[in-house]
C-alpha positions in Angstrom: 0.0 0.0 0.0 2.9 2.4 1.0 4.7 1.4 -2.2 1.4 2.5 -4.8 0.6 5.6 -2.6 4.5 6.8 -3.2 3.7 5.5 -6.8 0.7 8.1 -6.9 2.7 10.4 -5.9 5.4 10.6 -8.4 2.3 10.4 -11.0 1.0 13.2 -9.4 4.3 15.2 -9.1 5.5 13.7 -12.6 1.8 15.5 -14.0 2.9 19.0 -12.1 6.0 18.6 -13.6 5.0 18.1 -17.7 2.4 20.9 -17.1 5.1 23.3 -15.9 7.2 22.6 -18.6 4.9 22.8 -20.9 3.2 26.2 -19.5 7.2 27.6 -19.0 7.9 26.2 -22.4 5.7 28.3 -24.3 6.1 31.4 -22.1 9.8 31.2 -22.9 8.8 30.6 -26.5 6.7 33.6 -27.1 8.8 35.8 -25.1 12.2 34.7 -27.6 10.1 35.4 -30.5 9.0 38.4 -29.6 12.6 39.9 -28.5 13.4 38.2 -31.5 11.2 40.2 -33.5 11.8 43.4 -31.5 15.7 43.2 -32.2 14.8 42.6 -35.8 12.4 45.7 -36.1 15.1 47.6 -34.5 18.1 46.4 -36.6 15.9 47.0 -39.6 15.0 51.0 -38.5 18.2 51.2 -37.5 19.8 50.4 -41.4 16.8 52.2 -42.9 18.0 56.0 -40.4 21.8 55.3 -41.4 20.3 55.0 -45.2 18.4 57.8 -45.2 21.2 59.7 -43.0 23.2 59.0 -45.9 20.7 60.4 -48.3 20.9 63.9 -45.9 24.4 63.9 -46.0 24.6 63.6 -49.9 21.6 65.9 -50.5 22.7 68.7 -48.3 26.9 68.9 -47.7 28.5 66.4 -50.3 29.9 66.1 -53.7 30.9 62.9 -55.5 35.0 64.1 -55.1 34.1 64.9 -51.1 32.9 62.0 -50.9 35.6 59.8 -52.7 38.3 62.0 -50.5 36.1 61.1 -47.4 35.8 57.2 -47.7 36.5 56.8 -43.4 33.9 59.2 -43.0 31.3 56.9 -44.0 32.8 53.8 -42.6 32.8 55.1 -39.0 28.7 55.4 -39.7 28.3 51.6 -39.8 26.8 49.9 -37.1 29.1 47.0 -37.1 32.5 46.5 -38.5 31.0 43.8 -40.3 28.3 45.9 -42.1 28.5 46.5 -45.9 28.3 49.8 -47.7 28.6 51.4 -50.7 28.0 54.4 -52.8 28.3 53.6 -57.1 26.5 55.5 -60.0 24.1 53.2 -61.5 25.6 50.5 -63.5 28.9 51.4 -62.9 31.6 50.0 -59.9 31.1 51.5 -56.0 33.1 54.3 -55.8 32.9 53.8 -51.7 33.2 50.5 -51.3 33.2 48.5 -47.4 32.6 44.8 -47.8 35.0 43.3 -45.1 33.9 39.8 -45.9 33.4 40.3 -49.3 29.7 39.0 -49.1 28.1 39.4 -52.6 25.4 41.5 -53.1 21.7 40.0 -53.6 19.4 41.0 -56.5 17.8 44.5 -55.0 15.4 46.8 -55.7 16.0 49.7 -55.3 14.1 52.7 -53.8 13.6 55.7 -55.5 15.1 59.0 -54.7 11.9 60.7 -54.2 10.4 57.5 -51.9 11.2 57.0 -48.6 12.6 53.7 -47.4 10.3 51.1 -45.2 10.6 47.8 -43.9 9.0 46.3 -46.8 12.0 47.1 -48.9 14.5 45.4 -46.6 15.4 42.2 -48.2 16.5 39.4 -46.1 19.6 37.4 -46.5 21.6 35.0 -44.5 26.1 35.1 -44.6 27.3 31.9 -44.9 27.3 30.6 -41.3 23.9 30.6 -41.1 24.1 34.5 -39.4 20.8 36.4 -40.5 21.9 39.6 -43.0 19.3 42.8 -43.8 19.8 44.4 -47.3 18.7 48.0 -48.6 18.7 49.8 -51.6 18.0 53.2 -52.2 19.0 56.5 -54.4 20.2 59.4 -53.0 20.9 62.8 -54.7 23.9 64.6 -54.7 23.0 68.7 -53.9 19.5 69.9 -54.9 19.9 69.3 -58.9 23.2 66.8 -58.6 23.8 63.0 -60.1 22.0 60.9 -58.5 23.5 57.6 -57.4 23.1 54.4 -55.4 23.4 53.2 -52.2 23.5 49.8 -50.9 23.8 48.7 -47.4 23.5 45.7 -45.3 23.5 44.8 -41.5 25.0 41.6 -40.1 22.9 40.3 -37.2 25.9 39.2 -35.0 25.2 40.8 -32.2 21.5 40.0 -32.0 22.3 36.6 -32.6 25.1 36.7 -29.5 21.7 38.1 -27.4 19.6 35.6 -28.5 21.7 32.9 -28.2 22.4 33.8 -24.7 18.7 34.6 -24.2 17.3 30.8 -25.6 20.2 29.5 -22.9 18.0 31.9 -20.1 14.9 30.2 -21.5 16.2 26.5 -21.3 17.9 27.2 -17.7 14.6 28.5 -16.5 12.4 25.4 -18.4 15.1 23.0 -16.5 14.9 24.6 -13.2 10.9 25.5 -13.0 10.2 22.1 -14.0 13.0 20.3 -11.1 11.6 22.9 -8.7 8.0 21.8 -9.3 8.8 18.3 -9.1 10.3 18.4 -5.7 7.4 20.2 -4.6 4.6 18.5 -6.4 6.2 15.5 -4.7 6.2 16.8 -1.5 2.8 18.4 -1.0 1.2 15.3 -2.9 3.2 12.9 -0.5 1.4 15.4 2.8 -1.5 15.2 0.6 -1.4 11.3 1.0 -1.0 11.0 4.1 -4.5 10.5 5.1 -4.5 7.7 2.8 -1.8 6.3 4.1 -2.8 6.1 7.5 -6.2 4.7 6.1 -4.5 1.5 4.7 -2.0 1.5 8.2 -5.6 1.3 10.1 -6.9 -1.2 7.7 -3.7 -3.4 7.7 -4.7 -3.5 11.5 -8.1 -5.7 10.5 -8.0 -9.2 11.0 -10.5 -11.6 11.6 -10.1 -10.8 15.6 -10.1 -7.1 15.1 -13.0 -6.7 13.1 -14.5 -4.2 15.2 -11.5 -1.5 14.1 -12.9 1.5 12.3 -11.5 4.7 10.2 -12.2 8.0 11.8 -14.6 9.7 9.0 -14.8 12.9 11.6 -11.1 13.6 11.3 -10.2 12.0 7.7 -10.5 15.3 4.6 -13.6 16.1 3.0 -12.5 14.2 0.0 -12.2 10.9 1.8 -15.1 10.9 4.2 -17.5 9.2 1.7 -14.4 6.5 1.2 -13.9 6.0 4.8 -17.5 5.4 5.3 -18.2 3.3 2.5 -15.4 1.1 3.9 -16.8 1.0 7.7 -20.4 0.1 6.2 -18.4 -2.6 5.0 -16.3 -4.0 7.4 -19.9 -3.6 9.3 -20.6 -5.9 7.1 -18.2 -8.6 6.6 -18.6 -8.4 10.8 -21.8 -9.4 11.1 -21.3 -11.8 7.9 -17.9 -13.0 9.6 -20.5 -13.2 12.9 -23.1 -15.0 11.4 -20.5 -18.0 10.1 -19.2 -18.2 13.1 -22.6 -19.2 15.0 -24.0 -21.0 11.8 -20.9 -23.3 12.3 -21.3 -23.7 15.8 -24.5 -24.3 15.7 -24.0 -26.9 12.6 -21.6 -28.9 14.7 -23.9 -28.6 17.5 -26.5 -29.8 15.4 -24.9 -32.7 13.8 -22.8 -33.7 16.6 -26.5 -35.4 18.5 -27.1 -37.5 15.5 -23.3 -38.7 14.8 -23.5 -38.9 19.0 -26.2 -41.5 18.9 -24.9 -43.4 15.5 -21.1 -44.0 17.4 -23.2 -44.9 20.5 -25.6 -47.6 19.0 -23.2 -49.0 17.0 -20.5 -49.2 19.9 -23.3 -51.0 21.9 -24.5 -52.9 19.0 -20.6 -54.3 18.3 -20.1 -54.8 21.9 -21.9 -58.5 22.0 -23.5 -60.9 19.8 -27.1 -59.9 18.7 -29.6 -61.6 16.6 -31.0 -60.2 13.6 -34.5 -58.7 15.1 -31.9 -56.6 17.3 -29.3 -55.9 14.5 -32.5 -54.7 12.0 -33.8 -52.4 15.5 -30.2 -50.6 14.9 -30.3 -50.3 11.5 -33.5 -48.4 11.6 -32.9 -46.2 14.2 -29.6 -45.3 12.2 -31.2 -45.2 9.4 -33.5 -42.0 10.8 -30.3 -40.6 12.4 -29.2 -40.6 8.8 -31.9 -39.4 7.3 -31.9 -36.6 9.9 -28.4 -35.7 8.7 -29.5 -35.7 4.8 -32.1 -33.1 5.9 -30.3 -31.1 7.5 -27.3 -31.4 4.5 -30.1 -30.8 2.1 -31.2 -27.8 3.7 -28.0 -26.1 4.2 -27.1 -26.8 0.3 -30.1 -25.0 -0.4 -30.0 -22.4 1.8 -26.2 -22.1 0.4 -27.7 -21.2 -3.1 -30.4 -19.1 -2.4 -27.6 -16.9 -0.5 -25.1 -16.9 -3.4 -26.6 -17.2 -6.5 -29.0 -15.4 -8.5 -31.8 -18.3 -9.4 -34.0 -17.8 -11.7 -37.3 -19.7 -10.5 -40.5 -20.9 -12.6 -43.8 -19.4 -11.6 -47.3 -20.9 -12.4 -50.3 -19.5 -11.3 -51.5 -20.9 -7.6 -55.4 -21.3 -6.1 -54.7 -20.4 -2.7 -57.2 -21.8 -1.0 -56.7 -25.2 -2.6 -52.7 -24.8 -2.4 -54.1 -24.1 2.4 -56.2 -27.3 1.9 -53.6 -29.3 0.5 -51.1 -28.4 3.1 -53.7 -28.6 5.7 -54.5 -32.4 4.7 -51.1 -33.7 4.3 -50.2 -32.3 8.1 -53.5 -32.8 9.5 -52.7 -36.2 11.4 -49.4 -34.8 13.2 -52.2 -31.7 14.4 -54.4 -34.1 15.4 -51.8 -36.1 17.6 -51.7 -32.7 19.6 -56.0 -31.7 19.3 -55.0 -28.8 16.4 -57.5 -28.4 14.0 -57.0 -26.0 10.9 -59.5 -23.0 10.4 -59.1 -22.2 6.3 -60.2 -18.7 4.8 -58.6 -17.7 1.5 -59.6 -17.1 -1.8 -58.0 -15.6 -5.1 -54.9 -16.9 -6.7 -50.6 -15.9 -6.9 -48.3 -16.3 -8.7 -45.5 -18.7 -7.3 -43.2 -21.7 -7.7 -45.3 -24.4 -6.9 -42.6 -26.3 -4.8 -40.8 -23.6 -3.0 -44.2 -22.0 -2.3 -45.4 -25.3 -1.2 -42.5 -26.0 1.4 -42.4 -22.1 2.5 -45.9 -22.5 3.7 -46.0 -26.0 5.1 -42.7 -25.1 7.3 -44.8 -22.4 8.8 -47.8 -24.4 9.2 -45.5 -27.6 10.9 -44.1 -24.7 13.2 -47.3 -23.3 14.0 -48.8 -26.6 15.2 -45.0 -27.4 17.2 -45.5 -24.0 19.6 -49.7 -23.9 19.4 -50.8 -24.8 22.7 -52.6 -28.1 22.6 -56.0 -27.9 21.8 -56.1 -24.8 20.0 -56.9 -23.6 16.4 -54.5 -22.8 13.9 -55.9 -20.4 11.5 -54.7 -20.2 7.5 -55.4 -17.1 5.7 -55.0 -15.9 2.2 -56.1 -13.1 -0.2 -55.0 -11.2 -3.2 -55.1 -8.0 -4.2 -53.3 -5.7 -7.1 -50.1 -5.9 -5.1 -49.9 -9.2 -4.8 -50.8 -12.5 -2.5 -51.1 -12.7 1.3 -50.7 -15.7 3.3 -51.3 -15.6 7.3 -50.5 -18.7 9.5 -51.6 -17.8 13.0 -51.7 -19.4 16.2 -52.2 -19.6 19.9 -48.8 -20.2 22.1 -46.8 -18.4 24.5 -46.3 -14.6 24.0 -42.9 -13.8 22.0 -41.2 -10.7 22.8 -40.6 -8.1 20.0 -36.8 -8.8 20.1 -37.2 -12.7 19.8 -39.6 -12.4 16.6 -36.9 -10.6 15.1 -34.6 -14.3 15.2 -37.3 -16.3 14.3 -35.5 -16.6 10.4 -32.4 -17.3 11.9 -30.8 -20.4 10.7 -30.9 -23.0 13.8 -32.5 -20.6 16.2 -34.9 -22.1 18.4 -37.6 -20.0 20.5 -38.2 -23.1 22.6 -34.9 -25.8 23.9 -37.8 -28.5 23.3 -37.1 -30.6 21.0 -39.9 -32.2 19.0 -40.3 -35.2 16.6 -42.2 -33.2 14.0 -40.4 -32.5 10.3 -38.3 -29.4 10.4 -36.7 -30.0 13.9 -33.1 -29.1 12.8 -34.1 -25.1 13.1 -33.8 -24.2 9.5 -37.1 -24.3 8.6 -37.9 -20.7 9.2 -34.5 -19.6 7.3 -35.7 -21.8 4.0 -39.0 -20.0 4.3 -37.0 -16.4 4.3 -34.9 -17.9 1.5 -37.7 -18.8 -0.8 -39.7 -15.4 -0.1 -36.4 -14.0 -1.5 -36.2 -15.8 -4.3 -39.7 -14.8 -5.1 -39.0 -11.0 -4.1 -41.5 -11.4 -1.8 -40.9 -10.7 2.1 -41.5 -13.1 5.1 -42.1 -11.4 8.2 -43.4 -12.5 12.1 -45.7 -10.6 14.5 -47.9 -11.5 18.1 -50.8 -9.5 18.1 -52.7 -8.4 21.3 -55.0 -10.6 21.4 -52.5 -13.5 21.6 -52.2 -14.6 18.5 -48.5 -15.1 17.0 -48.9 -14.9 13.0 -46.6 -15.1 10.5 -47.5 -13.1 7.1 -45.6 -14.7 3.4 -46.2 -12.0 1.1 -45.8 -13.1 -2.9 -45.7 -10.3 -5.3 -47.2 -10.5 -8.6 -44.3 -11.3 -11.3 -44.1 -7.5 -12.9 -43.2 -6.3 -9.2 -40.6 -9.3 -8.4 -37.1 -8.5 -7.6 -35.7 -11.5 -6.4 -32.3 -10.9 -4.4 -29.4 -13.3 -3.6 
């Protein structure tokens, strides 16, 4: 856990880290182009004033021979020693001629006398190692009615290149340390940031099966992680009610299976012990053989039990007479009623829709558990009705009072209101729990009540198939 959080982390930083570069990147970018540009514009103004400068000088205090004596004088005007100039009547060779690196002149056009120079008439022009150049032509007239001749200049862009060279190093030094700087930081604030995680998965790496009672703190844990950390306690709630529930369901298995295993050791220990004759050998064998058939019950139920809890079945429905499906019940168990003076009072009409089986054995385990706690003598009464919602059925009956916190574990698998035992079908306290699971299955509900005038009913409720929703 500590190794992905630090994992997260250097994601997180790694992110920070791209996005700053990026963001600097393209600051640095637009800021080198535009002092790129803005040294361009000025080296270009700059030839085009020492042009027309030129043209000033020539209109106003020169003559060709003044300026042929003169040739220093204009030399000392360049703005680099590497500059180019030179004065030459058209079509003939410069009479002023500076060229120190003898860079040959590009095809120019060049500006009238009587237009002024802009950047448009620059031309653009590169010396040999690579070093950006800016070329001009224009005429200039010598005195107010003099020859007119050429001039042709050209700036070398050394020295902007030396600033912009050193300015794209500023650029990449800034990049490199913006993005190191924000890499050491996005790691450290996202590493404080984690923290709370982190001490979430320390507290969970503190669960075990004996500390399932351990919590996070939602009060204390961020905003952000409040809904996490109680999502993850209405879990481990629970898996510790789940982790509970196993526990008792196997002690109460073993419990359960240990009286029949108990008796089947013990007869047959007995049985071994001497010679017996076959009437006595056949006595054991049946009384096993209902010890076994006991344990295939009880194996039978759980399996079932087991699948209605984990898997989603999809169940047949057929449509159901209720009052025939109470009479049919009420026959088959009317002879273990009578042994105890029950008799069956049955009101129902309508029909539901149901799985003829598992509706079947949900309502006779009620009806065998109603005539197991009635009191002797009494009536057990079977309702049923339908309505647009669905189908009711109500086994009631008359028995000692059950307290509202003890009709609650009524469904609970091997739970027992009474420590009597009885010989009746569905001893093995699961009964109630496969009536609960078969109500599920139909998306119905099963649910227990004692009413004040002593009567202790238990209401199955089947929906009709459009409303069903059975759950695992």
């Amino acid at each position: 856990m500590k190794r992905a959080s630090r994992s997260l982390a250097v994601r997180i930083a790694l992110s920070f880290a791209v996005v700053v570069c990026i963001v600097v990147g393209m600051i640095g970018a637009s800021l080198y182009h535009a002092t790129n540009r803005a040294l361009s514009t000025r080296a270009d103004y700059q030839l085009i004033g020492r042009v027309e400068h030129f043209r000033s000088l020539l209109h106003d205090l020169y003559t060709i021979k003044e300026i042929e004596a003169r040739p220093k004088l204009f030399e000392t005007m360049l703005g680099d020693r590497q500059d180019v100039i030179l004065f030459r009547r058209a079509g003939s060779a410069p009479f002023i001629y500076v060229n120190p690196e003898k860079m040959p002149l590009p095809p120019l056009d060049i500006v009238p006398v009587t237009q002024p120079i802009g950047l448009d008439d620059l031309y653009e022009g590169s010396r040999s190692d690579g070093v950006r150049m800016r070329w001009v032509g224009a005429q200039a007239r010598i005195g107010e009615n003099g020859e007119v001749v050429e001039i042709i200049a050209a700036h070398v862009m050394t020295q902007e290149s030396i600033v912009l060279s050193a300015y794209l190093k500023r650029v990449w030094i800034n990049v490199i340390g913006a993005v190191l700087v924000t890499l050491l930081l996005a790691y450290w604030v996202t590493s404080r940031g984690l923290m709370p995680l982190r001490l979430m998965a320390d507290k969970a790496a503190e669960i075990t099966p004996n500390r399932l009672s351990a919590r996070l703190d939602v009060a204390h844990a961020p905003a952000e992680l409040q809904s996490l950390a109680a999502s993850f306690n209405a879990m481990l709630d629970r898996l510790e009610h789940g982790y509970e529930r196993l526990l008792q369901f196997s002690a109460d298995l073993a419990h359960e299976l240990r009286t029949p295993i108990g008796v089947l050791i013990g007869e047959t220990q007995v049985t071994l012990a001497h010679e017996r004759s076959v009437a006595e050998y056949r006595s054991v064998l049946e009384s096993n053989l209902e010890e076994l058939e006991r344990l295939a019950r009880i194996a039978q139920n759980i399996l079932f039990l087991a699948q209605a809890d984990h898997e989603r079945q999809r169940i047949e429905r057929e449509r159901l007479d209720i009052r025939d499906e109470l009479e049919t019940i009420g026959a088959y168990f009317e002879g273990i009623a009578e042994e105890r003076r029950i008799t069956f009072d049955i009101d129902a009409q309508g029909d539901m829709l149901a799985n003829a089986i598992m509706c079947r054995r949900a309502i006779g385990n009620v009806v065998v558990n109603a005539v197991r706690y009635a009191t002797a003598g009494t009536v057990v009464r079977l309702r049923g009705d339908a309505d647009e919602h669905g189908a009711s059925i109500v086994v009631g009956n008359r028995g000692v009072r059950i307290e509202e916190e003890e009709l609650a574990k009524l469904f609970d698998r091997f739970y027992r209101g009474d420590a009597a035992r009885s010989e009746f079908t569905e001893s093995s306290g699961l009964g109630l729990s496969i009536v609960r699971a078969i109500m599920r299955l139909h998306g119905g509900s099963a649910s227990a009540a004692c009413t004040h005038d002593g009567w202790i009913e238990f209401t199955l409720h089947f929906p009709h198939a459009a409303n069903c929703t059975a759950t695992p």
